[in-house]
Structures are given as C-alpha cells and as structure tokens.
N, C-alpha and C positions, 0 to 999 in steps of 0.2 A: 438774605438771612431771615427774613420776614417767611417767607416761604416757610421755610422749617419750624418757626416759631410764631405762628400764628397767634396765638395769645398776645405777642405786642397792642395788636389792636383794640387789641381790649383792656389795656392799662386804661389807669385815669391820669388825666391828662399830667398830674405832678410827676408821676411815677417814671424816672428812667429807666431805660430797657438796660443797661448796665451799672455796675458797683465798682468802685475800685478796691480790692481785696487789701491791698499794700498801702494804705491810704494811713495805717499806724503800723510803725514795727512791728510794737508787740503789743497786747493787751496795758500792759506797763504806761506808754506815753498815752492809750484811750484814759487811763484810770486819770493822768497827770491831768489832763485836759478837764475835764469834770471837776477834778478838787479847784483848780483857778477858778473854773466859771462860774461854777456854783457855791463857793464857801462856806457863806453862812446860810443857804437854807438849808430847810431839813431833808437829810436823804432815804433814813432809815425810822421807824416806828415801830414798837411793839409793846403789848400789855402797858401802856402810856408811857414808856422809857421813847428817846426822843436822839439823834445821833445826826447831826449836821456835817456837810461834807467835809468840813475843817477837818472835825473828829473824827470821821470816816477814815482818812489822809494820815492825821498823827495814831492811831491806835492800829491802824492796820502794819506804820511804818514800823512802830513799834516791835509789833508783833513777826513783821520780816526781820527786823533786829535779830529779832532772841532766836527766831530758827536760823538765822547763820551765826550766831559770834557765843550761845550758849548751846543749842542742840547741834552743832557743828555740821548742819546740813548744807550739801554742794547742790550747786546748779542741778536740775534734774534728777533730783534724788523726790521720791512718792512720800504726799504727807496724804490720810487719809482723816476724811470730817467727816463726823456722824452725831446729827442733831437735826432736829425739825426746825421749823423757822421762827429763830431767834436772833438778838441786834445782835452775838457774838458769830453768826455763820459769816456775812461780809467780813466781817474784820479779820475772822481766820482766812476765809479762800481768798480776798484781795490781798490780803498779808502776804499767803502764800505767793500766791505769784510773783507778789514784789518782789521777792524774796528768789527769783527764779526757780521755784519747785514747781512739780506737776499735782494736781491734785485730784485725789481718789476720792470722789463721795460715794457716801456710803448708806445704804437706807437705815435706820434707827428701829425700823422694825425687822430686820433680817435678826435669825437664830444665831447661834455660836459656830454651827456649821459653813452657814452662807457666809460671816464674816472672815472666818481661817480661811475658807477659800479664798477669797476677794482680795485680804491682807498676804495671802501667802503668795498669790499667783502676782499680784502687783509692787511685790517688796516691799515695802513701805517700813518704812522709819522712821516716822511721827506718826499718831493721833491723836486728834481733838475730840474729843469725844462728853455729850449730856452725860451728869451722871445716873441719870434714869437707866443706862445700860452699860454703865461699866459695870456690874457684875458679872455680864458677859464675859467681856474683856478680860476679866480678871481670870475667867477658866481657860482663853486660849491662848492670854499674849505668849505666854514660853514654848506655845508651837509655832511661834513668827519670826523663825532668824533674826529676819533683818529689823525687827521692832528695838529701838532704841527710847523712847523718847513719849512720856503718854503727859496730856495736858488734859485737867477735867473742868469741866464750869457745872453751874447750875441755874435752871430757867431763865432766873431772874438777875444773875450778875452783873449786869450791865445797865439794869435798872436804879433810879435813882434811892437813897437814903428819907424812909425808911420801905418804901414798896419793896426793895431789894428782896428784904430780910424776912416779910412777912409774904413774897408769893414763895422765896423758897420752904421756907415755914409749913405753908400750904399743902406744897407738890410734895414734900417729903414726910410730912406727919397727920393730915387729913386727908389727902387724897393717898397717901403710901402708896406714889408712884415713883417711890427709888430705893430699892432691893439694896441692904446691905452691900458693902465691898471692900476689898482691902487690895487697895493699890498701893503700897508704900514711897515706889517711886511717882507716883504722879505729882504733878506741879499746877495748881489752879491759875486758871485762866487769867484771874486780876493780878495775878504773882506775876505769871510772863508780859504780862503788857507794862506793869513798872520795873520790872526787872531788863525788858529789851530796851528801854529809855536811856537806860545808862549806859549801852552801846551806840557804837557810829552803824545805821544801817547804808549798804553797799547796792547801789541799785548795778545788778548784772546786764551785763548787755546778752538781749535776745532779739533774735532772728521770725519771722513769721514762721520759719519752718521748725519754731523749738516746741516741744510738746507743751501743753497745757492742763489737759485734764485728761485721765485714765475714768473714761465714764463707761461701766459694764452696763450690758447688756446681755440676753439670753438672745440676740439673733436673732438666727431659724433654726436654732439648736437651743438641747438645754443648759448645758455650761455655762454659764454667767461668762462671758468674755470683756476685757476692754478694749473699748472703741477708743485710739489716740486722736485726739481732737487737739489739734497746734491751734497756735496764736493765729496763725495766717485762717484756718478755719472758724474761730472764734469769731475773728474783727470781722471776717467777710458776712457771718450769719447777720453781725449787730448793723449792718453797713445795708443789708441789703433788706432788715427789715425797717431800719430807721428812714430807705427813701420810699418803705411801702406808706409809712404814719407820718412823712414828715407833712403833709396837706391838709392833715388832722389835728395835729396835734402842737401846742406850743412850747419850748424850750424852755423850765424853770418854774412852770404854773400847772402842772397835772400831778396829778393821786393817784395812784395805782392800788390796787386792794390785791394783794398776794396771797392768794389761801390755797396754792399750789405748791407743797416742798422746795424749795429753792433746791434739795440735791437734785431733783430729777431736772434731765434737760430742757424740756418746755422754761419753767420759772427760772432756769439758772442762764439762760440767753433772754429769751424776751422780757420777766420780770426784773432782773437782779442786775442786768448789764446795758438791756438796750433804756433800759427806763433812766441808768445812771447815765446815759450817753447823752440824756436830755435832761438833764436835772427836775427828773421827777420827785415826788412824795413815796416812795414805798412802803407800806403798811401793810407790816406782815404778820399773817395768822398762824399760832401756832400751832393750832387744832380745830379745822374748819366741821372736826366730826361734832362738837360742841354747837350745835345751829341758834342755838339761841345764846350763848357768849360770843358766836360770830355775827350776829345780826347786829346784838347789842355795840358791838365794838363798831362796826363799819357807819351803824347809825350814826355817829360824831362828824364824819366824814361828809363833804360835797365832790364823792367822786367823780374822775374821770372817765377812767379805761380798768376793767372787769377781768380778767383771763381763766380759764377753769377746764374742766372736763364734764361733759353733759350728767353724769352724779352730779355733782356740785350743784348746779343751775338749776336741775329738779328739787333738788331740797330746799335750793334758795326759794324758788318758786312755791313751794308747798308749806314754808313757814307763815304762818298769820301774820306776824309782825313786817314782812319781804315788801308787801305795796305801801307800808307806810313812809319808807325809806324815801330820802331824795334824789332824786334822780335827774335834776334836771342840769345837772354839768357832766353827764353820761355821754362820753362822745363815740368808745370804744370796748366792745365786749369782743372776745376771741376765747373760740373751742377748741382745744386739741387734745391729745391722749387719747382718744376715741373718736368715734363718728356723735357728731350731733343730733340727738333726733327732732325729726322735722316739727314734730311736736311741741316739743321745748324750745326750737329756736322762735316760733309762733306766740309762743305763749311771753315769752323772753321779751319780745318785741312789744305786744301788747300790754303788758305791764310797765316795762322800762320807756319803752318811745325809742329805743336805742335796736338795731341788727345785730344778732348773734352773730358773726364771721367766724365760718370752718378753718382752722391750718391745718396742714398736713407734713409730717415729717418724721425721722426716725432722729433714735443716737449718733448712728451714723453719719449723718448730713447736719451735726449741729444745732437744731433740728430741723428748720425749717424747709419745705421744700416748694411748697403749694398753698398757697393760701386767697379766699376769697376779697374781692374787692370790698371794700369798707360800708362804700356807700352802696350798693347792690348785690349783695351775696346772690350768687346761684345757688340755691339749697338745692341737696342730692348730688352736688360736686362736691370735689376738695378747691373747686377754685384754680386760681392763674398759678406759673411758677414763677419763681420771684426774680427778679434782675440777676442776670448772669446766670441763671440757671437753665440745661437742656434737660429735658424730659421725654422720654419717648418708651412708647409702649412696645417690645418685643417678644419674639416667640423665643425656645427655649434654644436656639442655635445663636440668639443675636443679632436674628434679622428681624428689623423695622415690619410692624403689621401696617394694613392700611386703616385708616382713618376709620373709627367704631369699631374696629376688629380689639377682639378679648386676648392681653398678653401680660407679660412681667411688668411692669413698672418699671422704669432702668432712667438711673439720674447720674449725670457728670454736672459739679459744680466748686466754686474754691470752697466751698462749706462742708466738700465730702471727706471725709476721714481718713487719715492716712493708710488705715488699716486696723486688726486687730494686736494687740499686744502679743509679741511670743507668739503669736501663731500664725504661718507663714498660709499654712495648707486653707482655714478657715479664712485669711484673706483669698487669697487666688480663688476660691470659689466663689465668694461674694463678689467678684470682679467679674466682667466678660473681659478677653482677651485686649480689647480696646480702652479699657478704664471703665466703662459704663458701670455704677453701681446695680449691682441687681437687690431689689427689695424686699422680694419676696410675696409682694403683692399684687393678686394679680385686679389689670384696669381697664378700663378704654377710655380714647380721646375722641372732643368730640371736631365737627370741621373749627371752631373758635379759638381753640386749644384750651376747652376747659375740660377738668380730668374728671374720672368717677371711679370710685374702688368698686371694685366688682365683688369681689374676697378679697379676704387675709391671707396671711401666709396662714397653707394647710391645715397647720393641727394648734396653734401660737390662740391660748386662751385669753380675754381681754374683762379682767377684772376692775372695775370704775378707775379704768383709766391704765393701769398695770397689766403689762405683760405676765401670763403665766406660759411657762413652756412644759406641757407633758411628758417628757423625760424626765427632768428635775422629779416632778414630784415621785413620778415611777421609782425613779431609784432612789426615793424615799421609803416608799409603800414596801417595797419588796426587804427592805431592811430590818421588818416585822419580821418576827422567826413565825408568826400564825400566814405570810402572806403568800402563796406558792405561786402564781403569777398575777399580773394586772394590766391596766387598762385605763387611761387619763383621757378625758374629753372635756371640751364646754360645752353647757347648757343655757339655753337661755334664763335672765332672768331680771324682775321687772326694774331693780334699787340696781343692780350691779353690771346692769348690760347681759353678763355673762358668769356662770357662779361653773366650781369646778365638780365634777362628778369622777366617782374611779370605780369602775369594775372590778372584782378581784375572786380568785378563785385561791380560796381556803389550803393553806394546808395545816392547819389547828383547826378542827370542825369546833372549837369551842370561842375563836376569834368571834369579837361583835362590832358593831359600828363604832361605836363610842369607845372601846382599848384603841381604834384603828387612828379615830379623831385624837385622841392624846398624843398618840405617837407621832402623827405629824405636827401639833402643835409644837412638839418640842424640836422639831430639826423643820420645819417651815415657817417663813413671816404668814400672817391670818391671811391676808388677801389668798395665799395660793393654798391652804389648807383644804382639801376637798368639802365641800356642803354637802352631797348626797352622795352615798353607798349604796353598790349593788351588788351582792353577795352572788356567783356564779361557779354553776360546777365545768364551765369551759367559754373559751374565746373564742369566737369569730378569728381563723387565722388562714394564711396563703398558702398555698402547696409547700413553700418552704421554710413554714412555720412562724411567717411573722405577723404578730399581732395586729390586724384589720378594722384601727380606730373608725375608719371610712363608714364601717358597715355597723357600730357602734351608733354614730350620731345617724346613720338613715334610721336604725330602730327609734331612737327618742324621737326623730323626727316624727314618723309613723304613728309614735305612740301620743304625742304631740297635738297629731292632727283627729287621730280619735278619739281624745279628751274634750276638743272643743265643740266636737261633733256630738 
C-alpha cells in the first residue's frame, strides 16, 4: 500500500496513515461529546459576548426545539443561514443539525439574484438570516415556494446587557449598515431561543450517510451548485484533520482566532467544528476587513492556531500595530483558499516564530485534501494528503501518469461528496467512472508524494480567497441591453491575488464603464464585480464561433510583460 502512497513516509511520527470515518454516527453524538468534556469553558467569543459549551448545548437545543415543534420542520427538510461571524451562527447551524436538517449557508454578500437562486434550487424552509440584509430578502422571499419560516437577529444579540443595545444602536444608526425592511412574519432570534425552551427537543436518529449541509459551489461551471456533504463526510474531514494536530495541539487550552466566515467551508470544518472537537477558544471576527478593530481585538488574546487566506496574512503583516502582538503561545498558523505566497509565508514566519502551513481542498472533499506538515512545510507544495486519503494525478481518460508527469488532480476519500444536488449529469462528470473525484486542477507528484498545483481549473477566477466563475458573471454583463457580447478573465493583482476583467463589445455605442460597474453591482456579490473594462469592437473567437478567453489572457499577459519591460 505504501507503494501507491508514498507520502506515508513522510507523516510525522503522531500522524496515522488511517481515520475511522464511523467513529461518530452523526455529527449530533461529536457535538454531545464536546458539551460533556468541555462545559464550562468558553467555546464561542465575539465583540466581548462570551458563550461556554453549557450554553453552546442549551441554546442550540433550544433553538432545535423551535425548528421541530413551532416551524414544523422534518428530518431533512433545508434551513438556510446567512450572517458573517457572529455568537448566533453556531447556535443556529449546531441547532440545526440537532434538529436533523440540512443546512444551506449562504454568503451575506451575495445579491437578491444569487440568493433566489440558491434558496430556490435548495428549497429551503427556514432562514436565519442578519438583518443587515433582510431587505434583500424581503424582495424575493414570495419567489421561494417552499420559504415557510424567516428568523432575524441583529449583530449583537447574543451580547451581554448593555453592549447588546449599544453595538446594535451602532450598526444600525452610525454606521447605517441595515437598510430598511418589512418582514412582518419574521420572528427574532432571542424570541425563538425562549420560545424553543418551552418545547420537548427530539434528538432524531441520523445515519453517516444522512445529508448535512447543501454547501454551493460554482465547480468548474458557473451555476452555483450544491455539493451534499453527509455527516459520514463531515466527521471523516474533523477525524482526519484532528489526527493531523493532535501532536500539536492540547485538548481544552487552545485559542483559535477565526477571521474566516464560518459559512465558507475552510472555517466551518477546521475553525468551527474541529476546533469544538477539542474544546478550543473560538474568537470570531466579524469583519477582518476592519484591520485595525481586528488587530485590536486579537491583541487581548495569547493565541494559539491562526487559519486565513494569504490576503489576510498580508494585511496582518503590513499593519504597524501586527509585530506588537504576542505571539508566543503560536503554535499553528494554516493557509487555504488560495495558494500562499512564498513571500508571505517568509515573512509570517519571521515575525511570528511560528510556519505558515499550506492546505489544499475544495467544497467537494469537505474541504480538506492536502495539507502541509506542521513542523516542516514544503513551500511551493500543497503538502501530504491527509489519512485515508488517495490522491493521484491523471490524464484526461483516467489513467495514472507517472511520477512528475502534469495531469488532473483526482482524489477518493470518506470526505468526498456525495454529489451535486439535483443534478445527476454535473455529478457523473465530476466523477471518472471508478469514483475518482476529478478537480479540475491540474498537478504533479513528486517521488515523496508531495503535490504541486500546476494551474487551476481553466478559466475559475480566484479573488482573496473566493471562487469567481466567468460564466456567472457573463450572463450577468450580457443582461445590459448596451452589452452585445463579452468576455470574463482574471487578471493579476497585488491585494487580491487575482481581480476580474470583462471584455465587451458594445451594442449601445453610448454604454461607459461605470453604467456597466452599477449594473453588476446590483445582481453580483463586490468580490466578483469586474475591476477593469475593456471596451472592443470584436472577440478573439473559434471557427465555430466560441469566445477564445485562452487568447484574451495571452494578450494581458503580453501586455503584462511589456509594461515591465
């Protein structure tokens, strides 16, 4: 077996070369296990509101309560959360599950468009939702069939008396960052948590193979799809990165500094679940783009373990205030969402005393797939793959290349995904015939079995940390009555990795950049709104007329190179 999986050898000596996937039912008896062990310390933090695993246990129970015996929701029925990171996100998504539902996050910056979608293709029945964007909400819930049930909070809910009062005070009259709304049926959050008290909550009996969470993804297409991620996938990612940290890290005594959205998968596996599996500190930021209310805040803290995308880590790095920080109970910093630049993880190190470690993973696989050794990161890899995990690099038939040869990336592991929601054809493609997930990435291995991304998938734009897919926004741009065809690429760029650019050939010759920027303001989250426009009286296209982004990014490159020149 070694043979095939050569990276064994290169585990550290803790590290088992297998997980037991089945090792908890369901998510459900991991959560149980945590509220026993850990009780009274504190599990949750934010804006100084403070949540010990007792309270973790009764307010989530709560909160499963009132979605079975008041919102009448059955096993497997879709609640969707949509909030940055605040002490009410666990309580809603651990709720939920208790509760046997599946759970839809949902990003707080997506438009009314991306949310109908997302709510419409995943049915969904509940959400919880900040009311910084229930205005949204308000213009599409009546195009959501199956929307029963809307629950709202604000920032600071869960914060103690009188902080409560004065940060939402704050958010909603100095900072007017909460747009009008008139949701008549909604029900606030502190309502459903004493209102579910006064029910008997029903713990459901689940299976590893019951769904979990409906977490979309744009793929290698642009349709936001969801990837069903079951319990058995869940427990296997938290199981298989808990024996990568268990040599690091101690049970009950570690800080974790979350300034990663707990909706996206990175933070909602390794921050928000593997960290409770060890009765960590969580101390969640709910606006890391605030560098100096983030500094300040973390400054309180003798952190342990860091987690981020290489944005993050540059900012951190470039605030004046960042080397004053203590640093000396630093034991674990980890980059993913992006490749880490070598630079930063350099610099990281040199300041901190602590190695930046690369992981590597998609929505698909949970996310974990690859991730570098703790104490000796190989920079310029993505690092080992993790217990129970096969990895191998193929060409486009499915057959194994040799060892340094350039192919797909193709992983089988319990962490990989059942499939797409609803959509049978979008899985079989992402499958080879054999189960091998295909990534879309293409890599090589090297004789140790450490990986290196070579490219990304194709055309798949990589904004500080966030997928953008060039479709999406195309049939965005074309939605313009000035826009008569276009053209979506990344560009490079130095804050963002990667910023988006769109070609477009006019059919209003009075169209300008800035009507083009409005308009996709309005139907795209900021991240995927294009930064630069290029006004053209014709595309680059194939004999059979299809748009030739290929020959788009050689130009910028060209043009790229003659600028520096």
């Amino acid at each position: 077996m070694e043979q095939n999986r050569p990276w064994y050898k290169h585990y550290a000596d803790f590290t088992p070369q297998e997980i037991n996937p089945d090792n908890y039912q369901s998510l459900i008896a991991l959560f149980d296990e945590s509220f026993k062990k850990f009780g009274d310390k504190i599990a949750y933090e934010n804006m100084g509101g403070k949540l010990t695993y007792n309270e973790v246990n009764k307010q989530s129970e709560n909160f499963a309560s009132y979605l079975q015996n008041v919102c009448g929701m059955q096993k497997g029925d879709r609640i969707a959360i949509q909030m940055p990171n605040c002490l009410q996100y666990p309580i809603a998504m651990i709720g939920a599950i208790r509760a046997g539902m599946v759970v839809v996050n949902t990003n707080p910056l997506y438009t009314e468009r991306e949310m109908l979608h997302q709510f419409t293709d995943a049915e969904i029945k509940t959400i919880v939702i900040v009311a910084n964007f229930a205005d949204k909400l308000q213009n599409i819930k009546d195009k959501v069939p199956t929307l029963k049930n809307i629950i709202t909070t604000e920032l600071g809910d869960l914060l103690a008396f009188p902080k409560n009062l004065i940060v939402n005070a704050v958010v909603k009259h100095v900072k007017k960052m909460v747009p009008s709304y008139d949701l008549p049926t909604a029900v606030k959050f502190k309502k459903v948590l004493k209102e579910g008290a006064n029910f008997s909550y029903r713990k459901p009996t689940l299976t590893g193979k019951d769904n979990a969470f409906l977490q979309y993804t744009g793929g290698t297409t642009g349709v936001a799809k969801g990837a069903i991620l079951t319990h058995r996938n869940i427990v296997a990612n938290l199981e298989q990165s808990n024996a990568w940290l268990q040599g690091v890290l101690n049970e009950g005594e570690e800080i974790v500094i979350t300034a990663l959205p707990l909706y996206h998968i990175f933070a909602l596996t390794v921050n928000c679940m593997t960290m409770m599996k060890i009765g960590a500190r969580n101390v969640l930021i709910t606006n890391p783009r605030d560098m100096n209310g983030f500094i300040k805040e973390i400054s309180a803290y003798k952190f342990s373990i860091v987690t981020g995308v290489n944005t993050l880590f540059n900012g951190m790095l470039n605030h004046k205030k960042f080397p004053d920080l203590d640093f000396s109970a630093l034991k674990v910093t980890i980059g993913g969402g992006m490749a880490v630049q070598q630079a930063v993880a350099k610099r990281w190190e040199e300041v901190t005393g602590c190695t930046l470690a690369e992981g590597y993973g998609l929505t698909e696989t949970s996310p974990v797939v690859c991730v570098h050794r703790l104490d000796s990161p190989k920079i310029g890899t993505i690092g080992l793959p993790y217990p129970s995990t096969d990895v191998k690099i193929m060409d486009e038939s499915g057959v194994e290349v040799a060892i340094g040869e350039v192919g797909e990336l193709c992983v089988k592991g319990p962490q990989v995904m059942k499939g797409y929601w609803k959509r049978e054809k979008e899985t079989e493609e992402t499958f080879f015939d054999n189960g091998w997930l295909r990534t879309g990435d293409i890599a090589t291995m090297d004789h140790h079995g450490y990986f290196k991304i070579v490219d990304r998938k194709k055309d798949m734009i990589l904004v500080s940390g966030f997928n953008v897919y060039p479709n999406e926004v195309e049939d965005v741009l074309v939605m313009h009555d000035g826009v008569l065809e276009c053209a979506v690429i990344g560009v490079p760029d130095d804050k963002s990795t990667e910023a988006v650019k769109c070609f477009v050939v006019k059919k209003d010759q009075h169209l300008t950049a800035e009507a083009l920027k409005d308009f996709c303001k309005q139907n795209l989250a900021g991240y995927k709104v294009p930064r630069h426009y290029e006004f053209r009286t014709e595309l680059p296209k194939t004999n059979v007329g299809k748009i030739l982004r290929r020959t788009l990014k050689e130009e910028e490159l060209e043009r790229t190179k003659k600028a520096l020149h």
